[in-house]
C-alpha positions as CSV (number, residue, x, y, z in Angstrom):
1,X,-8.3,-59.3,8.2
2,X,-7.7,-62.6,8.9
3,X,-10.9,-63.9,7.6
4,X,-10.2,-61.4,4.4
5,X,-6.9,-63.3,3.8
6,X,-8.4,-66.8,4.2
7,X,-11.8,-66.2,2.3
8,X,-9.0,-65.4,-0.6
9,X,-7.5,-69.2,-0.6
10,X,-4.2,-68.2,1.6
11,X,-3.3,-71.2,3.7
12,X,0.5,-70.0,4.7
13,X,0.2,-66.8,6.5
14,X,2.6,-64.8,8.4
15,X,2.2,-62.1,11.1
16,X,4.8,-59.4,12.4
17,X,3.2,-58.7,15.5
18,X,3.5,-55.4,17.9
19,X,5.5,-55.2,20.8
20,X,4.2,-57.4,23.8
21,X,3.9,-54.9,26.3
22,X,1.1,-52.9,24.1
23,X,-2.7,-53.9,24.6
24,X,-3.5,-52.8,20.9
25,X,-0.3,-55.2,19.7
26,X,-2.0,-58.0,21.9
27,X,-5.1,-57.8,20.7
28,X,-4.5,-57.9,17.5
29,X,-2.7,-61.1,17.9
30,X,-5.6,-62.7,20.0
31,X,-7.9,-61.5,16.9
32,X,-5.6,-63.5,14.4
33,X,-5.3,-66.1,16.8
34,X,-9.0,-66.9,17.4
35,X,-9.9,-66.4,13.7
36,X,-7.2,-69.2,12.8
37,X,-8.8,-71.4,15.5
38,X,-12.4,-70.8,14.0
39,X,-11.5,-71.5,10.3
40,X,-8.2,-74.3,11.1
41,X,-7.7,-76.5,8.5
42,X,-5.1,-79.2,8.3
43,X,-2.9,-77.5,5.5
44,X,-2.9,-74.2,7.4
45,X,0.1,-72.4,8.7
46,X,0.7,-69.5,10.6
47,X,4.2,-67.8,11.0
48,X,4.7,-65.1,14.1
49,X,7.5,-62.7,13.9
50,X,8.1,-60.2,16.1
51,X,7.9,-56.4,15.9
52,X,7.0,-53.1,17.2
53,X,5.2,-51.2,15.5
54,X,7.8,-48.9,12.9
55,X,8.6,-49.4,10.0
56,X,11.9,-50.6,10.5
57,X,10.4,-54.1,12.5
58,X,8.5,-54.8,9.4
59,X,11.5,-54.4,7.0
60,X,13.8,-56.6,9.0
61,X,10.6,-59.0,9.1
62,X,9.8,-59.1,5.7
63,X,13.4,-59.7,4.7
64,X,13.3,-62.9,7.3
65,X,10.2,-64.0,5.5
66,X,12.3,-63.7,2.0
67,X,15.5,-66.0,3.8
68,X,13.2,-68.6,4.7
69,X,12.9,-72.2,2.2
70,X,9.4,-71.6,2.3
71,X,7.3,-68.2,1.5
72,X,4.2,-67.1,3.3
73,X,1.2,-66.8,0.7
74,X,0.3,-63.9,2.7
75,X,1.7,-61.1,5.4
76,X,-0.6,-59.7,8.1
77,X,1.5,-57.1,10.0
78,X,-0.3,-55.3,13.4
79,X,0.0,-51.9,12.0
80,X,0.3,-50.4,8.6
81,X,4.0,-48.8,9.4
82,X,5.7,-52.3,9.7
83,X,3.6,-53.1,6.5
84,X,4.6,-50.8,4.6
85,X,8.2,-51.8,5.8
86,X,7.9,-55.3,4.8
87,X,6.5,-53.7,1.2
88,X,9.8,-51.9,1.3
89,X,11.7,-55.5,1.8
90,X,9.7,-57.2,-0.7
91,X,10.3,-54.6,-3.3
92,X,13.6,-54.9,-3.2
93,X,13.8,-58.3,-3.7
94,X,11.6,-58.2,-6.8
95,X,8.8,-59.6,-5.1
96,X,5.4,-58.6,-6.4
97,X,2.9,-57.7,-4.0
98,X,-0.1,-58.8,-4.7
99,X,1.0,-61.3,-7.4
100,X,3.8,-62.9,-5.4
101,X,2.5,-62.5,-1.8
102,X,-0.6,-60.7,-0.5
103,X,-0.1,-58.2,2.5
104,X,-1.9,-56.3,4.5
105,X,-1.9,-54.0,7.8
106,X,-3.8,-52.7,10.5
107,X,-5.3,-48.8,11.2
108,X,-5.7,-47.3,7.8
109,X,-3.1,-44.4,8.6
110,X,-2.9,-41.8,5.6
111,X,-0.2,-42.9,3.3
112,X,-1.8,-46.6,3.3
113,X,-3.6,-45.7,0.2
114,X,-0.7,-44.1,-1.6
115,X,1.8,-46.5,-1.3
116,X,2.2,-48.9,-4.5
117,X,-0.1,-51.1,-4.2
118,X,-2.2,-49.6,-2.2
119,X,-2.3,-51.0,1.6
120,X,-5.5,-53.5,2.3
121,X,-6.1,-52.6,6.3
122,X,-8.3,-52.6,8.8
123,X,-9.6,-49.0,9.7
124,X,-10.0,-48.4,13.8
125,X,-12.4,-45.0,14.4
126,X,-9.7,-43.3,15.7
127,X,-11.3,-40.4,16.7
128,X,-14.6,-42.1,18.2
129,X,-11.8,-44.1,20.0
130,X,-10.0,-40.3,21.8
131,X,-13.9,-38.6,22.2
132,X,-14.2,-41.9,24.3
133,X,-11.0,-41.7,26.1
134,X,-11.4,-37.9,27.2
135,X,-14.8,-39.0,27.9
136,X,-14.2,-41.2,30.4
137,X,-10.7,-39.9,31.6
138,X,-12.9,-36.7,32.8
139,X,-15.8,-39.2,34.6
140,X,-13.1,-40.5,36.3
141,X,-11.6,-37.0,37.3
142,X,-14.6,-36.1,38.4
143,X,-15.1,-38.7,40.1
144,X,-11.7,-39.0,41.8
145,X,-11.2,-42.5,40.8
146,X,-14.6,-43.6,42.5
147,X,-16.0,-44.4,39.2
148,X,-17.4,-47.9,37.6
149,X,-14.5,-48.8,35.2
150,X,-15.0,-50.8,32.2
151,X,-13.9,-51.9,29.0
152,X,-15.7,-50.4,25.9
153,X,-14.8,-51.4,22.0
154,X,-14.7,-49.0,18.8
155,X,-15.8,-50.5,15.5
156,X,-13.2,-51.5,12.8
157,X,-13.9,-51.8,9.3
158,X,-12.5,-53.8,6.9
159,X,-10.6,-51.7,3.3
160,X,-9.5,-53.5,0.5
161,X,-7.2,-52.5,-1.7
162,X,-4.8,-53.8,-4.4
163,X,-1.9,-55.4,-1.9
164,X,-4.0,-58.5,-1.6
165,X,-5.1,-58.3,-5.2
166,X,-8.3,-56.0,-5.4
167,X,-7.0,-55.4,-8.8
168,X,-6.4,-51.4,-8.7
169,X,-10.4,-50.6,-7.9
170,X,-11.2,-48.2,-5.7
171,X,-11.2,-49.3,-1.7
172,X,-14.3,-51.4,0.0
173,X,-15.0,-51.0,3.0
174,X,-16.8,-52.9,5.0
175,X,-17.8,-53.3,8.7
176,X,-16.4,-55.9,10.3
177,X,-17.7,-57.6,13.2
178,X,-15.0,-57.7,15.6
179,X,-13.9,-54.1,17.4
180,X,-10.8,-52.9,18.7
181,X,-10.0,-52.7,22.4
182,X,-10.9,-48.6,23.4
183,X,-11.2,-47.2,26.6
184,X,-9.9,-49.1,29.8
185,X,-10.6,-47.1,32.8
């Protein structure tokens, strides 16, 4: 997503993060993190703000955002619920999503693509990522615990749609080529 938002000319991005504690949340932060290091330029800037994960962090975030001298181009939040919240924030403030600042979140839940405009995200296989879980959490069982743990990744897969200006068409999608953390034994 990060490279989405870049490859679209945004050079003043923020990101509401997930709560610390959660692998997904960190992740997702070490994703953006890495992809700004890749593609840094001098007249980037990155804002963090904190939240975790409902809709309520993303509100309270995107109202920061509005307080500040300075407006982000762009909004990445960790999940689609605090996105949606900061759309919430932003549209009452009269601030235009696309047109005023792009936004975007992160799992493709449901309502992502009926909210106005509809939510640019990054899909996660959700149910590859459980058959995986159960998967291993039996080996494991049947094991008892003697088993060779390891770390396995789901696919994500890029959808646009109009919050970062895809214009009303219909949703791309697109493979991406990082994955999401899955299954840690």
């Amino acid at each position: 997503m990060t490279r989405h938002l870049l490859s679209l000319g945004h050079r003043h991005l923020a990101f509401i993060t997930g709560p610390a504690n959660n692998v997904d949340a960190r992740e997702r932060l070490r994703g953006l993190r890495a992809a700004v290091k890749d593609l840094a330029t001098d007249r980037m800037d990155v804002r963090e703000l904190e939240g975790d994960f409902r809709e309520e962090s993303g509100y309270w975030a995107g109202r920061a955002l509005l307080n500040e001298r300075s407006h982000p181009t762009a909004v990445f939040a960790a999940n689609d619920a605090m996105a949606i919240g900061a759309l919430s924030a932003f549209h009452e403030a009269a601030v235009r999503v696309p047109d005023d600042i792009a936004l975007a979140g992160f799992d493709d839940i449901p309502i992502a693509r009926f909210v106005a405009p509809p939510l640019t995200t990054v899909r996660v296989a959700i149910r590859q990522l459980g058959e995986r879980a159960v998967e291993r959490l039996c080996v494991g069982i049947d094991a008892r615990n003697g088993h060779e743990r390891r770390l396995e990744r789901v696919a994500t897969e890029l959808v646009v749609r109009a919050s970062c200006g895809g214009g009303g068409r219909p949703a791309a999608v697109r493979r991406l080529g990082g994955e999401v953390a899955g299954v840690d034994e």
